[in-house]
N, C-alpha and C positions, 0 to 999 in steps of 0.2 A: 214782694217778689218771692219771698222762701215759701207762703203760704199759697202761693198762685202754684209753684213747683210742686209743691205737697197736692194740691187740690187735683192735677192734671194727672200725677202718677196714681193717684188713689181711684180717678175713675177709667186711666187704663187699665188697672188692676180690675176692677168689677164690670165693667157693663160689659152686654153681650151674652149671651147665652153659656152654657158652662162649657160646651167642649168647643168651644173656642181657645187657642192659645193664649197667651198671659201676653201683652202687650207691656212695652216700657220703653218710656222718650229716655230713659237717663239708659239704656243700653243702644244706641243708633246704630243702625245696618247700613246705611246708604250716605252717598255724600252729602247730600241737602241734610239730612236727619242730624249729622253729624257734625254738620257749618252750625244749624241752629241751636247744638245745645252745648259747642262750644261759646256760638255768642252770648245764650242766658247764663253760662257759669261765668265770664269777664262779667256780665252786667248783676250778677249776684254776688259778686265780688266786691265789687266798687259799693255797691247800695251797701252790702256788709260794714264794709270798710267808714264808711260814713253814718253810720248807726253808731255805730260801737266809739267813734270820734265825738258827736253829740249826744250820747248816751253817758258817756264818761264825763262831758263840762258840766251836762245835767245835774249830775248826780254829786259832782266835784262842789260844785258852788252851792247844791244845796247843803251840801253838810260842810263847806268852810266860812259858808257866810248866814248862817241862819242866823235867828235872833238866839241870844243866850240872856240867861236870866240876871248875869252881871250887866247888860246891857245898860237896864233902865228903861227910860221911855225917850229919851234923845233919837232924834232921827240920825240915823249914818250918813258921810257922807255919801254924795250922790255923783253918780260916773255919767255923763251926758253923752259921751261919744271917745275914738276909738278911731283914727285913722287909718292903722295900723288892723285893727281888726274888721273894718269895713272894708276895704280894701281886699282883705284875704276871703272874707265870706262872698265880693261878688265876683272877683277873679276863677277864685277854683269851679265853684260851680259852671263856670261859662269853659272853663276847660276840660269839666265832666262832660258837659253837655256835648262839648266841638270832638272829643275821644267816640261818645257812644254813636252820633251823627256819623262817624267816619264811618265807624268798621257795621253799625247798620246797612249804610249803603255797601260796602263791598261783599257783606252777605247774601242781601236782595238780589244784586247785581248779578252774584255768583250761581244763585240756585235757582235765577226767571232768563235765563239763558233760553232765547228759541228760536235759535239757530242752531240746531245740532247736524252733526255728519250728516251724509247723505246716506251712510251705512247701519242707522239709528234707526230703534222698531219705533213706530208710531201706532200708537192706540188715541181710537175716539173713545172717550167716557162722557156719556149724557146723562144727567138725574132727573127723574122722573116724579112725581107721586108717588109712591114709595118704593122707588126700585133703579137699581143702575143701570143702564144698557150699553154694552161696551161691541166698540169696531175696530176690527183690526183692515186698512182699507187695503192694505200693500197683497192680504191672504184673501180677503174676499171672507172672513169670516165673522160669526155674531153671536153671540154670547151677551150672559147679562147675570150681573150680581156676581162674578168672580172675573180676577183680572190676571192673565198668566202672562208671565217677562221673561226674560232669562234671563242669570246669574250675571254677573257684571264684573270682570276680571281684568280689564280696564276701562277708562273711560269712553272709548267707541262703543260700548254695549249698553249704554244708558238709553233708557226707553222714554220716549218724550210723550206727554199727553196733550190729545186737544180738548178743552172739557167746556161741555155745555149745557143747557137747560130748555126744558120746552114747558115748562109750567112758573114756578117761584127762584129765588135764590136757592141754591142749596152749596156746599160748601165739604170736601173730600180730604180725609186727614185718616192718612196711616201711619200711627204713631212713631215706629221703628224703622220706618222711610224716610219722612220728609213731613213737612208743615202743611198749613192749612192754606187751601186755593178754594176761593168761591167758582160755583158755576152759577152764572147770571145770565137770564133768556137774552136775545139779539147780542151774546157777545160770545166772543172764543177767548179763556185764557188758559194759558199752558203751563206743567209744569214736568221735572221729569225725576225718576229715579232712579237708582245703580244701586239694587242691591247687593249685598257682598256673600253672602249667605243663601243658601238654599232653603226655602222652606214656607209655612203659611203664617200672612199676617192681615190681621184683622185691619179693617179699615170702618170709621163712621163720615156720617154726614152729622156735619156740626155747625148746621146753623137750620135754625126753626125754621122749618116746612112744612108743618101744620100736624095731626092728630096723630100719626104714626112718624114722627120724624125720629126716635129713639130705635124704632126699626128699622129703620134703615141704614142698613148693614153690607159689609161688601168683601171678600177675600184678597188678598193680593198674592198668587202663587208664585214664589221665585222658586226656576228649576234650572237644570245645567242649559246649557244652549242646545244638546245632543236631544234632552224629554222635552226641550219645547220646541224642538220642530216636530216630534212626534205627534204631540198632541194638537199642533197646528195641523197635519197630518189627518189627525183623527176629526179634528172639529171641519174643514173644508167637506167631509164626504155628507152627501145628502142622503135625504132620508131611502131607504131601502124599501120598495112595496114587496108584500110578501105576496104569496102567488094569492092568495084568500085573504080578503078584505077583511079583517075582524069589526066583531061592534064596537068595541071601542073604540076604531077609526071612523066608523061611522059615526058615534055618539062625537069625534071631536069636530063634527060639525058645529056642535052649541058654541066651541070657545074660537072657532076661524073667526068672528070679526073682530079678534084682540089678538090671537098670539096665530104666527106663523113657523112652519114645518117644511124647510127647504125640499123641495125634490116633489113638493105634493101641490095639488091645489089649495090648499091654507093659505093665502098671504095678508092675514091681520096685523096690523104695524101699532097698534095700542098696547100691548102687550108685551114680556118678554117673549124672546124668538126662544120657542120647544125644541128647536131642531135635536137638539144632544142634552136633552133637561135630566135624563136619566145618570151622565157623566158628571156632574155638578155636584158636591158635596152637602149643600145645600140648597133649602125652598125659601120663598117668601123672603127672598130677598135677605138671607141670613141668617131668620130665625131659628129654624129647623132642618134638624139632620132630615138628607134625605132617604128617606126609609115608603115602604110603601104603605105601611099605618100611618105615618105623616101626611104623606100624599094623598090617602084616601079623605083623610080628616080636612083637611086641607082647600079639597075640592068640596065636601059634602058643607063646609059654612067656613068660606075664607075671613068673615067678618069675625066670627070667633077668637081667633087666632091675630089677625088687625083689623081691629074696631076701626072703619073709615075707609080702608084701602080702597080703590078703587075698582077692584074685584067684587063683581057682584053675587051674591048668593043664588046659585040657580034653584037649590032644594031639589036636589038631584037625587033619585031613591035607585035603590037595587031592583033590577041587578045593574042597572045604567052605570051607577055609581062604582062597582068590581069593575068592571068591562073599561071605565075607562082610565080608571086607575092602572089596569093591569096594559093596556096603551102605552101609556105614560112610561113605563118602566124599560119599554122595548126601544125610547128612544136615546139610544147611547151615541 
């Protein structure tokens, strides 16, 4: 158990790219996050507790009853049994067992709640081949790879998720929130969180989904309730045509049969939705700041950058390559 604890904090501490926030299960922000690592310190306790119990008779009888060299070669006598200690060895155990079955269940119970208020945000989050795509259905808005909630200062602001899949298992764990929920294709399961804290946290998918599943990567923005209507605000408005066509809106002809650009004739549903890809902190689903040297790179060999993805390399030259980059940038 100690070594499973160590092993989970040590790879929130490293994976993800570096200006990522520092992730840690043993500080929880949210009440699920916060159910589950009081339940693994009671069951790191007891495991303790029962180590250190059979560590010490270990250790006791080897050094009270070894053989000593007064011994001789006579056999000692021989202990066949132990009412008294049979008895105790399969009692307690079945009252460890009936303790940790309890308050398992009233954790599960407590943090797969879904039935929440009628006043509760609800987010779609689907995982993809390597990429998250999130709905917000109540806003009418889409986004993908960053997820924005507001702050939670009681339990009416808890954000519940419907989470799905259109290709494999995949499986979404934001360390400093809440625990691990698969999303498995033909099924919906939910879960939800109340952060307490404002701020960004990193989220993976943690369960093998093939050559880039170590990329796929996801943000969870907790803001006041006041910046997330704003930015709900901001994400609802469609795209803008400006009075003059540019080429890069022409050249994103090539990408309309994957990703779509509200407001425009784009509507490719393979892809993440560009509508506001410029507001996003990140590309590629995590990996990358977005900058528009990123972007350019990005476009000009996405397999570079994720060997596998499902983004196809167009070998896209200049100026195509400027024009549509500099596109991309206008879409805030």
């Amino acid at each position: 158990m100690l070594s499973t604890l160590c092993l989970l904090f040590f790879q929130t501490q490293t994976s993800g790219p570096p200006e990522h926030k520092i992730s840690n299960i043993f500080r929880p922000l949210a009440t699920p996050a916060r159910s589950e690592l009081n339940y693994g310190m009671l069951v790191l306790a007891i495991t303790a507790v029962i180590f250190v119990v059979v560590a010490t008779l270990i250790i006791t009888t080897m050094i009270r009853f070894r053989r000593r060299a007064t011994d001789g070669t006579q056999e000692p006598p021989q202990v066949y049994g132990s009412n008294r200690i049979e008895a105790a060895w399969t009692v307690i155990p079945i009252l460890v067992v009936f303790v940790l079955a309890g308050v398992t269940a009233r954790v599960v119970w407590g943090i797969a709640d879904a039935s929440p208020p009628k006043s509760t945000l609800h987010v779609e989050v689907t995982g993809h081949q390597y990429w998250w795509e999130v709905r917000y259905p109540y806003y009418g808005v889409v986004t993908a790879n960053e997820i924005h909630v507001p702050v939670s200062h009681n339990h009416q602001d808890a954000t519940y998720f419907d989470l799905k899949s259109t290709d494999v298992i995949h499986s979404l764990w934001v360390p400093e929130l809440g625990g691990k929920t698969d999303l498995i294709p033909d099924r919906t399961n939910h879960m939800w969180l109340d952060p307490t804290e404002a701020g960004i946290y990193r989220g993976d998918c943690t369960e093998f989904c093939g050559v880039q599943h170590a990329n796929m990567l996801l943000e969870v923005v907790a803001q006041e309730p006041a910046d997330f209507q704003k930015w709900i605000a901001e994400q609802q408005k469609p795209f803008v045509k400006p009075a003059q066509i540019s080429a890069g809106q022409r050249d994103f002809a090539l990408c309309a049969g994957c990703h779509a650009i509200q407001g425009t004739a784009f509507k490719g549903k393979l892809g993440p939705d560009l509508t506001h890809l410029a507001s996003r902190r990140l590309i590629a689903s995590g990996v990358l700041p977005n900058t528009p040297q990123n972007m350019k790179g990005w476009l000009a060999n996405p397999q570079e950058t994720k060997e596998g993805c499902l983004m196809p390399n167009m070998k896209l030259k200049e100026p195509m390559l400027s024009d549509l980059t500099a596109f991309m940038e206008t879409l805030k």
